[in-house]
N, CA and C atoms of all chains as a GROMACS GRO file, in nm:
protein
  567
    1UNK      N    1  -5.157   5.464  -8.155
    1UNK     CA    2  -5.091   5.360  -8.078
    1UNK      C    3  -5.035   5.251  -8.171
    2UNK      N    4  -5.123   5.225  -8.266
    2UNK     CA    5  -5.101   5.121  -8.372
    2UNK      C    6  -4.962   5.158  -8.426
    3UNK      N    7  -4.943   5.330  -8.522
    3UNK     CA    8  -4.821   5.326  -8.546
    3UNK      C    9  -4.718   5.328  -8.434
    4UNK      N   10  -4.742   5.333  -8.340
    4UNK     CA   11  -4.630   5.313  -8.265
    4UNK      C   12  -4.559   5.216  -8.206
    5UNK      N   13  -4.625   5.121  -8.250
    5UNK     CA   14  -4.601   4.975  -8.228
    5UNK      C   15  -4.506   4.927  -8.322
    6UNK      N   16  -4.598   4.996  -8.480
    6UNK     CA   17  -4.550   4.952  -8.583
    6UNK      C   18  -4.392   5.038  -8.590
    7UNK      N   19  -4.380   5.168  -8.544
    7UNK     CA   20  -4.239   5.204  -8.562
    7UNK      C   21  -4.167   5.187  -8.450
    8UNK      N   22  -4.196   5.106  -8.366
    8UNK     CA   23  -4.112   5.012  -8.266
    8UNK      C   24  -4.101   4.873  -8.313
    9UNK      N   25  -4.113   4.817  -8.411
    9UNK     CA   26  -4.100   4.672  -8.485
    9UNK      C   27  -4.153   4.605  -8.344
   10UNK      N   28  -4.233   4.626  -8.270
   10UNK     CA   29  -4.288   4.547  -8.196
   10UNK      C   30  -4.432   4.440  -8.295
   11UNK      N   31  -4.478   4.491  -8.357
   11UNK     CA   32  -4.596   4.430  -8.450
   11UNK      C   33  -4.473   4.343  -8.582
   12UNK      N   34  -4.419   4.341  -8.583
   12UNK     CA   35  -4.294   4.315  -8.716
   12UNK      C   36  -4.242   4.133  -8.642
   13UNK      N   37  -4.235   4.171  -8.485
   13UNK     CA   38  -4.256   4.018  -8.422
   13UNK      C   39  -4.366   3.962  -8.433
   14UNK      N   40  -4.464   3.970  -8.470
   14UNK     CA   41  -4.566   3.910  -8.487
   14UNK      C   42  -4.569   3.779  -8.589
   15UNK      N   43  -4.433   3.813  -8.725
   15UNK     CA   44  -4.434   3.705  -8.783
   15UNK      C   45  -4.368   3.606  -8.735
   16UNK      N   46  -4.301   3.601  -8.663
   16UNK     CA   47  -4.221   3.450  -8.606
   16UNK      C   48  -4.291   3.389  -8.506
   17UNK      N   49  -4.335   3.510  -8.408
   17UNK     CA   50  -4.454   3.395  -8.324
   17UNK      C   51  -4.582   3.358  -8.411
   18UNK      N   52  -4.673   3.410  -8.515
   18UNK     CA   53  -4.755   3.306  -8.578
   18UNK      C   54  -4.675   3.214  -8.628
   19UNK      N   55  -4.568   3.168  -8.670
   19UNK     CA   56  -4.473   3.075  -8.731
   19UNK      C   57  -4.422   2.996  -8.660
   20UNK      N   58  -4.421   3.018  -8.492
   20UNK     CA   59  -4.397   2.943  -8.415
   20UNK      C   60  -4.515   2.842  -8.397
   21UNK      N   61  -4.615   2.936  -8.376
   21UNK     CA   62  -4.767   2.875  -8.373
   21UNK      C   63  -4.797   2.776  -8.442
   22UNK      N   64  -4.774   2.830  -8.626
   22UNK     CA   65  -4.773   2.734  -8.715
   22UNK      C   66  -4.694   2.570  -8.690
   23UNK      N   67  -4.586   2.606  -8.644
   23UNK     CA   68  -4.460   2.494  -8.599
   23UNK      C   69  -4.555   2.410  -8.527
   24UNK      N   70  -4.598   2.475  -8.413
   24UNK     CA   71  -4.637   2.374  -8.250
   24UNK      C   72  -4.789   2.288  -8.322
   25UNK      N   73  -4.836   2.363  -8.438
   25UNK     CA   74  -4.944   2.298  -8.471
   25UNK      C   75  -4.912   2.154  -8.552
   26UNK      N   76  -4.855   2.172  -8.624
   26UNK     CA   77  -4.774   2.062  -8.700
   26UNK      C   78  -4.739   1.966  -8.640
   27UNK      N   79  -4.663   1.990  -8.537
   27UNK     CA   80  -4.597   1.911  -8.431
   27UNK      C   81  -4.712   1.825  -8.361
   28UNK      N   82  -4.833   1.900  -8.352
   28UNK     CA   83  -4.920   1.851  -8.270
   28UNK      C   84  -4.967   1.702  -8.360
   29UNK      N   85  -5.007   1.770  -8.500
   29UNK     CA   86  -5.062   1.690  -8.594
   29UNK      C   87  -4.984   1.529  -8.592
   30UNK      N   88  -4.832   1.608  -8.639
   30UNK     CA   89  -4.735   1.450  -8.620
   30UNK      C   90  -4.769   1.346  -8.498
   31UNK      N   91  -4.753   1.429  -8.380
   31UNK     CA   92  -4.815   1.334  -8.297
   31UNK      C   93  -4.924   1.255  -8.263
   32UNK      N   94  -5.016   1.309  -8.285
   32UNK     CA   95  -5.131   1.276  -8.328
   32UNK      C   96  -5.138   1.156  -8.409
   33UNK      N   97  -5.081   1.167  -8.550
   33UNK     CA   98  -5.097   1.106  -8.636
   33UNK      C   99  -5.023   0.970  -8.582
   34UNK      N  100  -4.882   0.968  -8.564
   34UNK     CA  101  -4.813   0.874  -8.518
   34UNK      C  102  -4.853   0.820  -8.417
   35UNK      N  103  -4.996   0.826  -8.328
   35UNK     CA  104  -5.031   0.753  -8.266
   35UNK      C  105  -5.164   0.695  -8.309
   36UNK      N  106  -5.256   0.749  -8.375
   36UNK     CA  107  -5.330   0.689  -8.488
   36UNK      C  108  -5.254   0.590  -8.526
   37UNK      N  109  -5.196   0.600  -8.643
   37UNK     CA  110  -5.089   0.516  -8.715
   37UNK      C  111  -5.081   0.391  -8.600
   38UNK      N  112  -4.980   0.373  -8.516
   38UNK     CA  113  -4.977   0.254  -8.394
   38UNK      C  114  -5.088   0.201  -8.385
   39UNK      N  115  -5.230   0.252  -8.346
   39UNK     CA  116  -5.377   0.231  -8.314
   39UNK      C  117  -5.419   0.158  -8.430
   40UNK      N  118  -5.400   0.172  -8.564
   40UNK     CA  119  -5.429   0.122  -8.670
   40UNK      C  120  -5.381   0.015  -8.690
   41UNK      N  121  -5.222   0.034  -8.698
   41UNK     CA  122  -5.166  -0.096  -8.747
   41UNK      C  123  -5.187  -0.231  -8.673
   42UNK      N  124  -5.212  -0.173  -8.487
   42UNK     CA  125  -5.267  -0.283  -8.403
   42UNK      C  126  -5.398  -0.314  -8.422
   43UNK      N  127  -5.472  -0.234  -8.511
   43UNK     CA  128  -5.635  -0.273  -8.510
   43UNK      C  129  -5.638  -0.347  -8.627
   44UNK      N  130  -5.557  -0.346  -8.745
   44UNK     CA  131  -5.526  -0.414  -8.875
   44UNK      C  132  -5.415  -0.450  -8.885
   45UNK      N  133  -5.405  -0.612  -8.881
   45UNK     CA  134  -5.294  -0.694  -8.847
   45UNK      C  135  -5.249  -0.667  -9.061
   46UNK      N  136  -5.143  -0.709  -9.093
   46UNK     CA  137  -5.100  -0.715  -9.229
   46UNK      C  138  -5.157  -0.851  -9.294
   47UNK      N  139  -5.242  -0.842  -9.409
   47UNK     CA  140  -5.296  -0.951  -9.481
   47UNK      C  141  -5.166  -1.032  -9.561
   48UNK      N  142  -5.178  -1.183  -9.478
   48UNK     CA  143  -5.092  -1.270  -9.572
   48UNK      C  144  -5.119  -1.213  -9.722
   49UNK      N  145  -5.029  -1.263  -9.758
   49UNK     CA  146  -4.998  -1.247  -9.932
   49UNK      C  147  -5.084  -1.394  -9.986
   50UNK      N  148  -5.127  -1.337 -10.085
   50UNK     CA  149  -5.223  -1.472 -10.118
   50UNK      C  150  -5.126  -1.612 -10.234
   51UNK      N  151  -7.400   2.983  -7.124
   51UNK     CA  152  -7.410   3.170  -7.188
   51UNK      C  153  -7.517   3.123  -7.299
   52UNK      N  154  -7.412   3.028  -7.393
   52UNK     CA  155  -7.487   3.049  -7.542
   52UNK      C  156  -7.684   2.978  -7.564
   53UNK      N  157  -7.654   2.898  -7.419
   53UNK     CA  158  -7.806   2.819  -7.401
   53UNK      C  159  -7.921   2.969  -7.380
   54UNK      N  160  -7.836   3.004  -7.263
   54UNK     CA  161  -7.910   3.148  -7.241
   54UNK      C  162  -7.975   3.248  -7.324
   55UNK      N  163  -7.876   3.259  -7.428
   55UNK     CA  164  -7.895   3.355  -7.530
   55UNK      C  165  -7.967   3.266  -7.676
   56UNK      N  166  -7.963   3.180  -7.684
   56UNK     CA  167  -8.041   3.118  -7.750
   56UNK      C  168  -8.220   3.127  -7.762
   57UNK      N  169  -8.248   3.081  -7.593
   57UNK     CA  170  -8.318   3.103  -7.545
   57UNK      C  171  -8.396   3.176  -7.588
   58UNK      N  172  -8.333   3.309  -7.562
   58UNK     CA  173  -8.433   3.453  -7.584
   58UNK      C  174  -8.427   3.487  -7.710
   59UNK      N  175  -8.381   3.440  -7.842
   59UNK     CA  176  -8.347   3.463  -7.969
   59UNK      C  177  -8.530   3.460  -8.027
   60UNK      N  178  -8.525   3.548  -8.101
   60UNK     CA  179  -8.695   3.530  -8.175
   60UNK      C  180  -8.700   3.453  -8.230
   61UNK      N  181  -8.822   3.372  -8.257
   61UNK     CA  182  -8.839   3.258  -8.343
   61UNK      C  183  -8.805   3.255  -8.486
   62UNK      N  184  -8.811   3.353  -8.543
   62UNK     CA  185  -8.780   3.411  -8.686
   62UNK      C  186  -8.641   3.369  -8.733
   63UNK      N  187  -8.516   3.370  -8.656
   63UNK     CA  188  -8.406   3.355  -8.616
   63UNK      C  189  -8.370   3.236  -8.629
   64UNK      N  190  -8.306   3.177  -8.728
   64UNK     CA  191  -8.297   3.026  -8.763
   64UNK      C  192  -8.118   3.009  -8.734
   65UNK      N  193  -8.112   2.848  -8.681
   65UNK     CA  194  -8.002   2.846  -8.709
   65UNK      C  195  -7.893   2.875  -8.846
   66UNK      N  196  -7.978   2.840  -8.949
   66UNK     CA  197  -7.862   2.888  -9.092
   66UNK      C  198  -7.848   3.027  -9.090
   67UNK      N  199  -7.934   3.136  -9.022
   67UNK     CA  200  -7.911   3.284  -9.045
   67UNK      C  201  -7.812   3.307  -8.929
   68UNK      N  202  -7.735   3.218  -8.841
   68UNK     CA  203  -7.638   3.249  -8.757
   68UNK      C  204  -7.546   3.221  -8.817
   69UNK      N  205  -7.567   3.102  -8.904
   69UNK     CA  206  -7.421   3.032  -8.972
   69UNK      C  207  -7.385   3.166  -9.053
   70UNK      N  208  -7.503   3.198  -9.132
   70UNK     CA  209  -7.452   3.306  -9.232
   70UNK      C  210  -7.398   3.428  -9.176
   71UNK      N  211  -7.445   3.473  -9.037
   71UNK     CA  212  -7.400   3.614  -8.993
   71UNK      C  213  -7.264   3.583  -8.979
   72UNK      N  214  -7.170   3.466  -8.922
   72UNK     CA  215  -7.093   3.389  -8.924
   72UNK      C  216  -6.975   3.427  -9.018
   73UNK      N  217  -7.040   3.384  -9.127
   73UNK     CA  218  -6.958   3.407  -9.275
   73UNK      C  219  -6.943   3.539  -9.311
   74UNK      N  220  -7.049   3.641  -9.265
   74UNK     CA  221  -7.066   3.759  -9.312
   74UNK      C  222  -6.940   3.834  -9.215
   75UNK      N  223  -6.925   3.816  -9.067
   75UNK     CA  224  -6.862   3.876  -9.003
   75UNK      C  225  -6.698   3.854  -9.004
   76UNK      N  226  -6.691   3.673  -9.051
   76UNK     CA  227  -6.533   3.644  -9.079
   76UNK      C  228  -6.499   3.721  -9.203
   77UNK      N  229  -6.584   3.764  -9.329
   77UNK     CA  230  -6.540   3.850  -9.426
   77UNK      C  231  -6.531   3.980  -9.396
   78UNK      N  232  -6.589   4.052  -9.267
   78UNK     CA  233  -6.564   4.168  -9.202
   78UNK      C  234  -6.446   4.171  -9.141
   79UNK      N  235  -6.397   4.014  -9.083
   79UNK     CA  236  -6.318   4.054  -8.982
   79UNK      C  237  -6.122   4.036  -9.075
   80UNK      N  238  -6.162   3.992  -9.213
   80UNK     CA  239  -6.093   3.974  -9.317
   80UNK      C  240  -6.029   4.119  -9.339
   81UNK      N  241  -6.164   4.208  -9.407
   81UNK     CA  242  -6.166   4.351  -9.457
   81UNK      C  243  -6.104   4.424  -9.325
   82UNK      N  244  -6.117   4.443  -9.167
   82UNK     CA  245  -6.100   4.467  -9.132
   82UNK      C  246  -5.954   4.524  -9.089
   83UNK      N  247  -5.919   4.366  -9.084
   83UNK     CA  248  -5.731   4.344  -9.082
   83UNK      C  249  -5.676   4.413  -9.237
   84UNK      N  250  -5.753   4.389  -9.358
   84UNK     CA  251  -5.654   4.424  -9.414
   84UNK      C  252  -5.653   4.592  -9.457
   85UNK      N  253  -5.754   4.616  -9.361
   85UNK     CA  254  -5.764   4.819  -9.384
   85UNK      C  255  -5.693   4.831  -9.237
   86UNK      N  256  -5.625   4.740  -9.163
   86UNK     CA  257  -5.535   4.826  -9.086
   86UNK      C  258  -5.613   4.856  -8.977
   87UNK      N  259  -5.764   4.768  -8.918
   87UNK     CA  260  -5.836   4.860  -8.838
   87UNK      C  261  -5.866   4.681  -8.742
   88UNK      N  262  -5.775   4.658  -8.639
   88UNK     CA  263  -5.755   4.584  -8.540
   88UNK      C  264  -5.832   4.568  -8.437
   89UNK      N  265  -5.932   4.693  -8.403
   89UNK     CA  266  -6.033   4.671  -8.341
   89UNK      C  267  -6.137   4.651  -8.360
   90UNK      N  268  -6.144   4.709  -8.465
   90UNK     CA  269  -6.308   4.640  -8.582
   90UNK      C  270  -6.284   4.491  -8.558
   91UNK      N  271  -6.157   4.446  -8.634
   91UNK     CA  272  -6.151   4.294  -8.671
   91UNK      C  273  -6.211   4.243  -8.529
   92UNK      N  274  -6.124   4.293  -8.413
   92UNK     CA  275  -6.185   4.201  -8.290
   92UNK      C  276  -6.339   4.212  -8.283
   93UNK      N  277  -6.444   4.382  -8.296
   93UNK     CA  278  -6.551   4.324  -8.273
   93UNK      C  279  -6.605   4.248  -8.384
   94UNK      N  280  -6.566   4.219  -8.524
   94UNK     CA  281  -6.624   4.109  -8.615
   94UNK      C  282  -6.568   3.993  -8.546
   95UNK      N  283  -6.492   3.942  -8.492
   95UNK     CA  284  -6.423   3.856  -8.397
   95UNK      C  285  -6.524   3.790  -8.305
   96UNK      N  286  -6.593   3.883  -8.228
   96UNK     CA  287  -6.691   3.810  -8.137
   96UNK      C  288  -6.838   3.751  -8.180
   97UNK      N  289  -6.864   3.847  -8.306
   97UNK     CA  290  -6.978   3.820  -8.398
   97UNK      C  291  -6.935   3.716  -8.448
   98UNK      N  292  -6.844   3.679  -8.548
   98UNK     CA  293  -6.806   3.548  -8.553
   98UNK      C  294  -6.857   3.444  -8.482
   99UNK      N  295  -6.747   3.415  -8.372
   99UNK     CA  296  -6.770   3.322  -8.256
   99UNK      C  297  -6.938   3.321  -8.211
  100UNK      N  298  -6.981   3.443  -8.234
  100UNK     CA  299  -7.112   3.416  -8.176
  100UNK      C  300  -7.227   3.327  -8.274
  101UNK      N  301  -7.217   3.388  -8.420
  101UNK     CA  302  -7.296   3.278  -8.550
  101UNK      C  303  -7.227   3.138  -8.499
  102UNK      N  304  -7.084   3.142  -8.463
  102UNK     CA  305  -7.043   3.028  -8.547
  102UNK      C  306  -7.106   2.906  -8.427
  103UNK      N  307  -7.069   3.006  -8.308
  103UNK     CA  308  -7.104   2.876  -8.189
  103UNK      C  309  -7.272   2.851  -8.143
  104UNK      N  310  -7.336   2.989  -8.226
  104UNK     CA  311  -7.460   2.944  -8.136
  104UNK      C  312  -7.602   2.882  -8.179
  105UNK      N  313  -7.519   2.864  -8.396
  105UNK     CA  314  -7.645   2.793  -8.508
  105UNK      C  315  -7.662   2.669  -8.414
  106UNK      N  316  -7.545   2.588  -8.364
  106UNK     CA  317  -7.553   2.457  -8.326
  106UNK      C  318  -7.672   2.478  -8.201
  107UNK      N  319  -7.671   2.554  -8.081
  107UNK     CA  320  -7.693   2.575  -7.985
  107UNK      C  321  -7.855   2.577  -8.031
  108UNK      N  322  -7.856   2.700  -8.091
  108UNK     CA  323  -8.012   2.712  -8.122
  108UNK      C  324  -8.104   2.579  -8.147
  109UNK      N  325  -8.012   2.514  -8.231
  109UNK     CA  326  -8.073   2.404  -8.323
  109UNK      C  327  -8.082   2.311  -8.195
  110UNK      N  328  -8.029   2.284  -8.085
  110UNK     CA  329  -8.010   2.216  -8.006
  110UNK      C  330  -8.131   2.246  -7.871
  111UNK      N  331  -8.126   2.398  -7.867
  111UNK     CA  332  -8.230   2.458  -7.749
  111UNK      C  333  -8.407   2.392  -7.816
  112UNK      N  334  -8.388   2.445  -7.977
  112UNK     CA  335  -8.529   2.420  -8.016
  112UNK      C  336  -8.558   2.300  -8.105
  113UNK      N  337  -8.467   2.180  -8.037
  113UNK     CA  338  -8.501   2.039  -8.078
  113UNK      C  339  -8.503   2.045  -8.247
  114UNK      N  340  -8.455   2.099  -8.280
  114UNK     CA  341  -8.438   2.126  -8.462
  114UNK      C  342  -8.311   2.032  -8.510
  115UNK      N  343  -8.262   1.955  -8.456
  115UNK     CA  344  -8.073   1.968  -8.534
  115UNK      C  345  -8.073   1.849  -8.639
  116UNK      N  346  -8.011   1.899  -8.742
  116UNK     CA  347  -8.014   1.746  -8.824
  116UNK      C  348  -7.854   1.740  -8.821
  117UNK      N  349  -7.802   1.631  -8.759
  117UNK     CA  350  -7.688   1.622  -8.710
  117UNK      C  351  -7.564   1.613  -8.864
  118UNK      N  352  -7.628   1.546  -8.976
  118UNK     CA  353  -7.546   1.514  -9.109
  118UNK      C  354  -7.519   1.654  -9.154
  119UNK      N  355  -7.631   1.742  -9.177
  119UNK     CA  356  -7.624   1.837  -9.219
  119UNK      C  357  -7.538   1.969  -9.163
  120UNK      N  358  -7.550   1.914  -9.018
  120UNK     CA  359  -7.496   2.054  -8.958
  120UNK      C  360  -7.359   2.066  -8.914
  121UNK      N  361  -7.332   1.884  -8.893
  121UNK     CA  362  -7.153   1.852  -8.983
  121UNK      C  363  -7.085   1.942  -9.070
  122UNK      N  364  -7.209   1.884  -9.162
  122UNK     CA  365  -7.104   1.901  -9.317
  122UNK      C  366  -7.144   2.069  -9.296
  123UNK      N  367  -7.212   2.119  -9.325
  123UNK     CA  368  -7.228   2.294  -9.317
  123UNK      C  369  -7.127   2.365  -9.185
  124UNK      N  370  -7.122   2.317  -9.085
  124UNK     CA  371  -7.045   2.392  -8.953
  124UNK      C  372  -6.881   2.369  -9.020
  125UNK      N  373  -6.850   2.245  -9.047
  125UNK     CA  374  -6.744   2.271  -9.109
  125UNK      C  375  -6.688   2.292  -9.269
  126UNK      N  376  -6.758   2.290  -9.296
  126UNK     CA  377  -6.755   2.382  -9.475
  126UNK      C  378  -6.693   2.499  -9.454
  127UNK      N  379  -6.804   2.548  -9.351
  127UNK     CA  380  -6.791   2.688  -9.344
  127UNK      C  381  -6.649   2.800  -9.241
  128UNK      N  382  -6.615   2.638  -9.110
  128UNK     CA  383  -6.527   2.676  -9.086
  128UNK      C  384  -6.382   2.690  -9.183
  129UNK      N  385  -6.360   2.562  -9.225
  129UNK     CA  386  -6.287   2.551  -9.393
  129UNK      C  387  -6.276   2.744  -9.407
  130UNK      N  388  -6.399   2.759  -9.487
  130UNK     CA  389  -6.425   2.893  -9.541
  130UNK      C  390  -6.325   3.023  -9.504
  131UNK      N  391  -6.371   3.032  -9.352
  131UNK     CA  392  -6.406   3.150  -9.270
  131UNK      C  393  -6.211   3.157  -9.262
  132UNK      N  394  -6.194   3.052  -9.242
  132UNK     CA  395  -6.015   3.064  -9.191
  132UNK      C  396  -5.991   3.088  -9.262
  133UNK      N  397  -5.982   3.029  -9.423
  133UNK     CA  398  -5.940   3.076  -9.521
  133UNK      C  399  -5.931   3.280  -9.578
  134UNK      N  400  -6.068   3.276  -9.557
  134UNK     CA  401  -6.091   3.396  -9.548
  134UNK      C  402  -6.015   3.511  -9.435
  135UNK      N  403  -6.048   3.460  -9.315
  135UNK     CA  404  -5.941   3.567  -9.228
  135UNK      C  405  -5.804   3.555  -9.208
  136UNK      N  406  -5.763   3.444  -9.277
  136UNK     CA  407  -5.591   3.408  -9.253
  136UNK      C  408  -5.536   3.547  -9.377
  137UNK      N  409  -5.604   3.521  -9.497
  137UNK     CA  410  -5.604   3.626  -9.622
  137UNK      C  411  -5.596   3.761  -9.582
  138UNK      N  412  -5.698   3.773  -9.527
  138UNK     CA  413  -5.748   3.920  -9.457
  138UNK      C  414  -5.631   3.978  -9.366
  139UNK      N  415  -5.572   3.870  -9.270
  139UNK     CA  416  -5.448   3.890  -9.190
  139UNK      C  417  -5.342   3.930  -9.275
  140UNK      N  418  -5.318   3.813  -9.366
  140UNK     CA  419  -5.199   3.837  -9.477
  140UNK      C  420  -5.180   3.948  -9.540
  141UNK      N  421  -5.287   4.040  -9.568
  141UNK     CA  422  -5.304   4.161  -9.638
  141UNK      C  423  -5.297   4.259  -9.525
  142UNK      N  424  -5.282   4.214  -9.418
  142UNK     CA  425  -5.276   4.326  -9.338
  142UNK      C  426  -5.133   4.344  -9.310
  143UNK      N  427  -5.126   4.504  -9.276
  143UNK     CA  428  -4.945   4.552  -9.207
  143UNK      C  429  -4.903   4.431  -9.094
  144UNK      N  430  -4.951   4.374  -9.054
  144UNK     CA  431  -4.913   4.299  -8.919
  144UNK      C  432  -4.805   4.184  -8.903
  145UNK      N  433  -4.868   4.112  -9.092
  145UNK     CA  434  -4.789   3.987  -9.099
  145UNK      C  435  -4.765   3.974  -9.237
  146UNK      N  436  -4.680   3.910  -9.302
  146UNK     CA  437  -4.672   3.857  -9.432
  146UNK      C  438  -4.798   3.799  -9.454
  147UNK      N  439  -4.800   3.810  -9.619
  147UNK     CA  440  -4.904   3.728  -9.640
  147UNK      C  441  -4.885   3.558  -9.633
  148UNK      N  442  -4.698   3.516  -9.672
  148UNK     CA  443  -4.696   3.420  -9.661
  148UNK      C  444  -4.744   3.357  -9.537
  149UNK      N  445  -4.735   3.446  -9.412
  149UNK     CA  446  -4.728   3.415  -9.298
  149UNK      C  447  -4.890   3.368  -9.225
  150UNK      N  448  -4.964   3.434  -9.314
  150UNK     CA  449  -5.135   3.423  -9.303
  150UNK      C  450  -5.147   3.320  -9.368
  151UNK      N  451  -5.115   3.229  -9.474
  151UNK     CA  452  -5.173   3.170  -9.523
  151UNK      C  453  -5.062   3.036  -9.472
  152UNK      N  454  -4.954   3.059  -9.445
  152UNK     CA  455  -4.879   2.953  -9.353
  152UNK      C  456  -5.006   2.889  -9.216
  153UNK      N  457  -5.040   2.998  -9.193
  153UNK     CA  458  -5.135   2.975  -9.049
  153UNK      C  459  -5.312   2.894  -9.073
  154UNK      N  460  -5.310   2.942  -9.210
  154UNK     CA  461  -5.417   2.878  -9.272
  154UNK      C  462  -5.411   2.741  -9.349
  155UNK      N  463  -5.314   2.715  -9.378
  155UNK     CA  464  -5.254   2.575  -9.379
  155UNK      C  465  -5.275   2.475  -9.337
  156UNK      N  466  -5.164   2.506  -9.211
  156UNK     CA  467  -5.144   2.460  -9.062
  156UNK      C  468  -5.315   2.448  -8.996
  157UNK      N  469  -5.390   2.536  -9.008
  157UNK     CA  470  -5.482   2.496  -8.982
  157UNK      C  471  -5.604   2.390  -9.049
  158UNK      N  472  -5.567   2.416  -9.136
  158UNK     CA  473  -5.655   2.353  -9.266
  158UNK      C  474  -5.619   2.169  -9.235
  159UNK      N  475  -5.458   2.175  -9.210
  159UNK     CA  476  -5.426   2.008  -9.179
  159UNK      C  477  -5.463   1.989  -9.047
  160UNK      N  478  -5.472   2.000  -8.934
  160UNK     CA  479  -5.545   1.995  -8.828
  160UNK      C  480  -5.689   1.961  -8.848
  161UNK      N  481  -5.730   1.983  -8.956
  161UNK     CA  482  -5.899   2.034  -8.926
  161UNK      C  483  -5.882   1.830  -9.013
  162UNK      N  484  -5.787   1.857  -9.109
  162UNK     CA  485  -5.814   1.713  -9.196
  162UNK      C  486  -5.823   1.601  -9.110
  163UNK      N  487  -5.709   1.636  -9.025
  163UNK     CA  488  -5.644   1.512  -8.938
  163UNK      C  489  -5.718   1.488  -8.858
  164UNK      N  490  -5.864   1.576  -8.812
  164UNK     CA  491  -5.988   1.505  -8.704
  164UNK      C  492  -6.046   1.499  -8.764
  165UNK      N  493  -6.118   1.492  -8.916
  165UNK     CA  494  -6.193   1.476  -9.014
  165UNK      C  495  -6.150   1.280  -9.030
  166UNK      N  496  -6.031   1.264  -9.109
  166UNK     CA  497  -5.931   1.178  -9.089
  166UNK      C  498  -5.967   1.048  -8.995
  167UNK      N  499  -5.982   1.135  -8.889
  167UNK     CA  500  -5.997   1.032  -8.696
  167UNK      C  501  -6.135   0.994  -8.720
  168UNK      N  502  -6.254   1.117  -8.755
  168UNK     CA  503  -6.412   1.077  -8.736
  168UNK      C  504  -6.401   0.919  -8.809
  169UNK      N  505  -6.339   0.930  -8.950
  169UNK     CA  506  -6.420   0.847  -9.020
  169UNK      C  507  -6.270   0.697  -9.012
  170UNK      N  508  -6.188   0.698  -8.975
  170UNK     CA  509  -6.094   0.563  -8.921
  170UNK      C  510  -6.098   0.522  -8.786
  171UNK      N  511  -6.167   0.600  -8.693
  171UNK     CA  512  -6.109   0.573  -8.542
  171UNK      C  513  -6.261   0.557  -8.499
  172UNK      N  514  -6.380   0.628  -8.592
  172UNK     CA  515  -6.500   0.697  -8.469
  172UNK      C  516  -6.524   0.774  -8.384
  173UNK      N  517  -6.355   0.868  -8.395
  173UNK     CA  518  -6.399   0.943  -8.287
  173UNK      C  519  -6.341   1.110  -8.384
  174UNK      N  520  -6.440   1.204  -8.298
  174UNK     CA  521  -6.437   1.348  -8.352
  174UNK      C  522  -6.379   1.404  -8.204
  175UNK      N  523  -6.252   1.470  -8.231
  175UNK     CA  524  -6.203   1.553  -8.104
  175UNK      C  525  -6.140   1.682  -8.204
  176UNK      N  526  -6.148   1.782  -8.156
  176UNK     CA  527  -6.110   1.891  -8.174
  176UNK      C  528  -5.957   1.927  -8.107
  177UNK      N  529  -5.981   1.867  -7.996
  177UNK     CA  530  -5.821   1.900  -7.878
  177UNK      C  531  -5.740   1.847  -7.939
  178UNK      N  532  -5.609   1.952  -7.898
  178UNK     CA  533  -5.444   1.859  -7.888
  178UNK      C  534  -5.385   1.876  -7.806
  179UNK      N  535  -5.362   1.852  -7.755
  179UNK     CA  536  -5.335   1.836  -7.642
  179UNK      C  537  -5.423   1.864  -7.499
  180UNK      N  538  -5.352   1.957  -7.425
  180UNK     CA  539  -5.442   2.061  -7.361
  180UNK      C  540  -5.559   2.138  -7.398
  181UNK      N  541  -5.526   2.194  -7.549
  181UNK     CA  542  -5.599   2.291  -7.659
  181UNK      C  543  -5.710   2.259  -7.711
  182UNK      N  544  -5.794   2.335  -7.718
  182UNK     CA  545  -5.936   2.308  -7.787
  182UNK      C  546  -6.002   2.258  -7.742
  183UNK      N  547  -6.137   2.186  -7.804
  183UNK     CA  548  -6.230   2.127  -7.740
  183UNK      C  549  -6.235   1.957  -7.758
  184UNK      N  550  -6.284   1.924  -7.661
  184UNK     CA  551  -6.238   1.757  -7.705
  184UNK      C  552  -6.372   1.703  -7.756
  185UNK      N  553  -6.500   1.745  -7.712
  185UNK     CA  554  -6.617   1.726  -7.848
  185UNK      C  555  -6.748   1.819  -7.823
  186UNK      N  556  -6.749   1.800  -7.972
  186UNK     CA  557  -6.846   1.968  -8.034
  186UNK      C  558  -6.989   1.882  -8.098
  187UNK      N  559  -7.098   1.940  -8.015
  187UNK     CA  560  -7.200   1.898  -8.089
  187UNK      C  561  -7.262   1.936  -8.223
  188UNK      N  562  -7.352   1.894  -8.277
  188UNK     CA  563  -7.397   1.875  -8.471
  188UNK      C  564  -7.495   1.926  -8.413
  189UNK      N  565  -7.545   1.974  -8.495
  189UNK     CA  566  -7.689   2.027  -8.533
  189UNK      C  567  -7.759   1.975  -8.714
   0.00000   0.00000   0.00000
């Protein structure tokens, strides 16, 4: 069954959807982060310059 | 489930010998993928999941958990295990290797970025969104 997948390039898609996967994870992270980031900068105002 | 099966586990049966079956089965489920044998990998797959989720559990059923320790070891080892089966994937017919270790990456920064949160925010979540778990107990 396996080769037959494999000589239908049905398993050969497999690399762009983990790569998509990879993408949506990233994406997740940015967001994430960029709202950390906001959370922070409002929890730590910027220290005058001395 | 995993309280259940905890439960009935023999006393002999420590949580670190789950962590390790753990490690032993993500390097099975590594070898598996990269000999081309997809159903092995899945049952090292559930053995996995089963060390990985149920050292905590045990440690938790039999009042044992040292919460610092079972931090830093639960995720060491997750670190590890991905590393290890993203490889195992990569070497397999299925995907590039770039493409396994793209995924191991990607995961690896995820894992930083709630590592990251524990120690700036106080808080440990696993989820993103919808996805995952939003909190995982220590042992």
């Amino acid at each position: 069954m396996l080769n037959t997948l494999l000589g239908l390039g049905v398993i050969a898609a497999l690399d762009p959807v983990v790569w998509a996967i990879v993408g949506l994870m990233l994406c997740a992270v940015a967001v994430r982060a960029a709202r950390n980031l906001r959370a922070l900068a409002a929890r730590e105002p910027a220290q005058a310059a001395p | 489930m995993l309280e259940w099966i905890a439960c009935r586990l023999p006393r002999w049966v420590l949580p670190d010998h789950l962590t390790a079956l753990g490690v032993v089965a993500a390097i099975g489920i590594a070898v598996a993928y990269a000999a081309a044998s997809p159903w092995l990998a899945s049952v090292f797959l559930v053995v996995h999941w089963l060390g990985d989720s149920l050292d905590g559990t045990l440690a938790r059923v039999r009042r044992t958990e040292h919460p610092r320790y079972g931090y830093y070891l639960d995720h060491l080892v997750d670190a590890v295990a991905t590393a290890v089966i993203g490889i195992g994937l990569g070497l397999s017919p299925y995907v590039l290797l770039v493409t396994g270790l793209g995924a191991v990456v990607a995961y690896l920064v995820l894992s930083i970025n709630t590592y990251l949160e524990t120690q700036t925010l106080g808080v440990f979540s696993l989820g993103y969104g919808r996805l995952g778990r939003r909190r995982r107990g220590s042992r």
